[in-house]
GULUM-49424 format. One record per atom (N, C-alpha, C): residue in one letter; atom name; residue number from 1; x, z, y. Coordinates in steps of 0.2 Angstrom, whole numbers, plus 2048, in hexadecimal, padded with zeros to 3 digits. Example, Ala and Ser with C-alpha at 12.3 -4.5 7.8 and 13.67 -1.06 7.14 Angstrom:
// GULUM-49424
ATOM_type_atom_seq_X_Z_Y
ATOM_a_N_1_842_827_7E4
ATOM_a_CA_1_83E_827_7EA
ATOM_a_C_1_842_827_7F0
ATOM_s_N_2_840_823_7F5
ATOM_s_CA_2_844_824_7FB
ATOM_s_C_2_840_827_800
This chain:
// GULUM-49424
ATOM_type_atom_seq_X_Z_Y
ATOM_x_N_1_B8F_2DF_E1B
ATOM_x_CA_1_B90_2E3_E15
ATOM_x_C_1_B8A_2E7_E13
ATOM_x_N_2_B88_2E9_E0A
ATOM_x_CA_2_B85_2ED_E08
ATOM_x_C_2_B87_2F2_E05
ATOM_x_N_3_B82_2F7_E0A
ATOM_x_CA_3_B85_2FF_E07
ATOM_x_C_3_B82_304_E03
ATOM_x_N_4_B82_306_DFF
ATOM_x_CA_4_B80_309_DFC
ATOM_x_C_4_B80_30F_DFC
ATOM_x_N_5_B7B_313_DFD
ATOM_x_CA_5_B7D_319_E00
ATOM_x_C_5_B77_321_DFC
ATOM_x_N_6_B79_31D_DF5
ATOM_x_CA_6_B78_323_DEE
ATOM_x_C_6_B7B_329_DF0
ATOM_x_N_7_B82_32B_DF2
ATOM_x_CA_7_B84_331_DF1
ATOM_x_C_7_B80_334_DF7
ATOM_x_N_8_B7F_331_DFE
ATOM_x_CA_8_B7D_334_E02
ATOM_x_C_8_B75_337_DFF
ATOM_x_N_9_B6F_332_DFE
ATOM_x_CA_9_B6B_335_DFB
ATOM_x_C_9_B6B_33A_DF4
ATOM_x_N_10_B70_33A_DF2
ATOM_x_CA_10_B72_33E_DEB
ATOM_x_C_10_B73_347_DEE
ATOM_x_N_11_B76_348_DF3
ATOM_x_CA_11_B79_34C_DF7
ATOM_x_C_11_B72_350_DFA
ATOM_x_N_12_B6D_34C_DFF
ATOM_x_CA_12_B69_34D_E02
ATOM_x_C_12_B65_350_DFC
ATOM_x_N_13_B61_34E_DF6
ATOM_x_CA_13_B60_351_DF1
ATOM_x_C_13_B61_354_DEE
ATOM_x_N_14_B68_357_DEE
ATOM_x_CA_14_B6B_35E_DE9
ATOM_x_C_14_B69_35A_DE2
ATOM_x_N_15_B6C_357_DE3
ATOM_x_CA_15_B6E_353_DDA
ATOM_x_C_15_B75_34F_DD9
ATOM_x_N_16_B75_34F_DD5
ATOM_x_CA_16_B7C_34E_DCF
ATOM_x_C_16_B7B_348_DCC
ATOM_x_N_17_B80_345_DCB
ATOM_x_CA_17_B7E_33E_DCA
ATOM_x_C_17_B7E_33D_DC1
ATOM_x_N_18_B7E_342_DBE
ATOM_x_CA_18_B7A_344_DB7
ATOM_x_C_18_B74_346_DB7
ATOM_x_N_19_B72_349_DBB
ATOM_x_CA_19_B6C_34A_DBF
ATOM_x_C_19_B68_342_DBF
ATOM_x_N_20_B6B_33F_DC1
ATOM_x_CA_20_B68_339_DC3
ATOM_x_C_20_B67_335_DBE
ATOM_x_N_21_B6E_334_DB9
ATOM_x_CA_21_B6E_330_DB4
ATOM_x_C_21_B68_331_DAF
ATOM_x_N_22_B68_339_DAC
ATOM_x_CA_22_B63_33A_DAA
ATOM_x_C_22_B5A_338_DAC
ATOM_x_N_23_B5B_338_DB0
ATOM_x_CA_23_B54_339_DB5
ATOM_x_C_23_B52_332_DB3
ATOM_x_N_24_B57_32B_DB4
ATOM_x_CA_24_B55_324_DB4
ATOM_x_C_24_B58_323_DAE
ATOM_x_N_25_B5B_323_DAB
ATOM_x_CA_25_B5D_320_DA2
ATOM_x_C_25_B65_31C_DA5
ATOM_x_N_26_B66_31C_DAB
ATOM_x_CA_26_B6B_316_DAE
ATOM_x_C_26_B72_31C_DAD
ATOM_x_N_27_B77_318_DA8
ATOM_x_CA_27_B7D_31B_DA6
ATOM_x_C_27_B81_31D_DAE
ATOM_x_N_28_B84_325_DAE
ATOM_x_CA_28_B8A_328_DB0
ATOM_x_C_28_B8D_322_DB4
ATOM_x_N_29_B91_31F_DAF
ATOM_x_CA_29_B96_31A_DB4
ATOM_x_C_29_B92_315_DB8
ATOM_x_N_30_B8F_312_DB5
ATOM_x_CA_30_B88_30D_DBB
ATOM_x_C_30_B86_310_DC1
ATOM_x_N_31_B84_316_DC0
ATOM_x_CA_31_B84_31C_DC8
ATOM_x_C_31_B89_31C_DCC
ATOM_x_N_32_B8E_31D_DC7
ATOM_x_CA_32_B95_320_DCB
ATOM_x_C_32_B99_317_DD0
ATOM_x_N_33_B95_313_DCC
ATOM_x_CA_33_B98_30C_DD1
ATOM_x_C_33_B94_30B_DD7
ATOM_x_N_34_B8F_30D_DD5
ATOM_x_CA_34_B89_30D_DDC
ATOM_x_C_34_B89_311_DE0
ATOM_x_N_35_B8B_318_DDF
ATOM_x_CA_35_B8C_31D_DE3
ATOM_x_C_35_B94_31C_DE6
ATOM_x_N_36_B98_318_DE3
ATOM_x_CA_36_BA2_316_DE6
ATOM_x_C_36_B9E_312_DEB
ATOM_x_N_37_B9B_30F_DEA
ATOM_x_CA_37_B97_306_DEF
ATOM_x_C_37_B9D_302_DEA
ATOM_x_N_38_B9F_301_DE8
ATOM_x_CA_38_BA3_2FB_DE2
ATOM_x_C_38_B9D_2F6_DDE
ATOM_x_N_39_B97_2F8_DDF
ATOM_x_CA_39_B93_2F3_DDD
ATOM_x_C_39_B92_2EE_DDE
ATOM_x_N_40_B93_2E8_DD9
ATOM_x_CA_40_B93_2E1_DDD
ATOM_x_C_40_B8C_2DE_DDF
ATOM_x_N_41_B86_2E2_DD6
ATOM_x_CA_41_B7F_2DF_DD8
ATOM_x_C_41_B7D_2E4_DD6
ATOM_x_N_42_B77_2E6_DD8
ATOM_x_CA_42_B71_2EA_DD6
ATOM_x_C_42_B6B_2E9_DD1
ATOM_x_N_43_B69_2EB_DCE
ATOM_x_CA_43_B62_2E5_DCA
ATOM_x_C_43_B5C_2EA_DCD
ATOM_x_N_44_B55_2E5_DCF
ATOM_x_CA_44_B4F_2EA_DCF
ATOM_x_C_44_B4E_2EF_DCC
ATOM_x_N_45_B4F_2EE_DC5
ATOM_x_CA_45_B4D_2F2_DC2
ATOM_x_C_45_B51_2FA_DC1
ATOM_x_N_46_B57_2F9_DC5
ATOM_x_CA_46_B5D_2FE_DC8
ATOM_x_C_46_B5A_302_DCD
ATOM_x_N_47_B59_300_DD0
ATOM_x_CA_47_B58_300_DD7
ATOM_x_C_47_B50_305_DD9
ATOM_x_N_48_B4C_301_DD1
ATOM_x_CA_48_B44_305_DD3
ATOM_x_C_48_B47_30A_DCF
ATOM_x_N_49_B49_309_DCA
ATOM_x_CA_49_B49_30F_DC6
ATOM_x_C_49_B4D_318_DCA
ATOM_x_N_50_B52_315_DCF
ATOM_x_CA_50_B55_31A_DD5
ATOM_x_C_50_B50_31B_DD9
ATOM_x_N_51_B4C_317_DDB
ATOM_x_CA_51_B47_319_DE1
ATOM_x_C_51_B41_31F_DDC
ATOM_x_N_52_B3F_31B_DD8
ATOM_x_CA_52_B39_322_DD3
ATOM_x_C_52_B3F_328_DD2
ATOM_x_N_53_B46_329_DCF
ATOM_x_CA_53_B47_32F_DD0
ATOM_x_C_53_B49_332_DD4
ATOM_x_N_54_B4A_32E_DDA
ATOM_x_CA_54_B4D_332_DE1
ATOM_x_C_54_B48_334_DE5
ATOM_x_N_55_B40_331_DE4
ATOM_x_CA_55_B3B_332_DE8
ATOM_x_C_55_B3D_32E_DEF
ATOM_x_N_56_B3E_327_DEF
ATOM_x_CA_56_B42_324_DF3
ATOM_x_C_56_B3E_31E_DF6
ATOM_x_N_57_B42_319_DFA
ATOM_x_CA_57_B41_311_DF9
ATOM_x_C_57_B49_310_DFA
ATOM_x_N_58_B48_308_DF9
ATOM_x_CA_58_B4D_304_DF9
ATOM_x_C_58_B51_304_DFF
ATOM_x_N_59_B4D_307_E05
ATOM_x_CA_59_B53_306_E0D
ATOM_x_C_59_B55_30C_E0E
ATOM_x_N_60_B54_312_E0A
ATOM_x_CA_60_B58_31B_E08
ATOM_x_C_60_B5D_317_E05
ATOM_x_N_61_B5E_313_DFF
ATOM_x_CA_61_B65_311_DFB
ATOM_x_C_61_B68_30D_DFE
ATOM_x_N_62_B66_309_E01
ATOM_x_CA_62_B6A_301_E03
ATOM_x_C_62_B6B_2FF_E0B
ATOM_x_N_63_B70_301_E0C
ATOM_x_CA_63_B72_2FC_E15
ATOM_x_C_63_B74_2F9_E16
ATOM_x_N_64_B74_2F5_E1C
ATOM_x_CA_64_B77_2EE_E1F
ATOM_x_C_64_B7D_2F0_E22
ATOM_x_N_65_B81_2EF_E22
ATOM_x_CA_65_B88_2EE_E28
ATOM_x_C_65_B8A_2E8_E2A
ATOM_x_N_66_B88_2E8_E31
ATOM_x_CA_66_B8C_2E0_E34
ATOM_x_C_66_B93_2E1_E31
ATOM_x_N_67_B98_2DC_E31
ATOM_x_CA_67_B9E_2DC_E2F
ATOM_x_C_67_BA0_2DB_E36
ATOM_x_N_68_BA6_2DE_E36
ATOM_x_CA_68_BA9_2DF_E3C
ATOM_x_C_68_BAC_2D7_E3E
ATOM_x_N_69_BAE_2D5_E45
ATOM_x_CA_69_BB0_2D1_E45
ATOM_x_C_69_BB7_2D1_E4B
């Protein structure tokens, strides 16, 4: 499983997720599915755009989870 882990970096920043929308141009509700993890896909251009405004990379946003068995 892929996890997303927006709210934890969002927290760790002392930012709001208007905060962030504004920062990158990416609508409110887009945020708020990546930050539930209800994401089905991500686009690059998502993804850099969070990492330039969170001062970030790609393995601060995104985890792996073995699925249990």
């Amino acid at each position: 499983m892929i996890n997303i882990k927006l709210d934890y970096v969002l927290l760790d920043r002392r930012m709001k997720l208007k905060d962030l929308a504004e920062a990158t141009g990416i609508a409110v509700n887009n945020l708020s599915v990546l930050k539930t993890n209800k994401a089905r896909a991500i686009r690059f251009s998502t993804l850099s755009a969070l990492c330039k405004a969170l001062e970030c990379t790609p393995g601060d946003l995104i985890e792996y989870l073995p699925d249990e068995k």
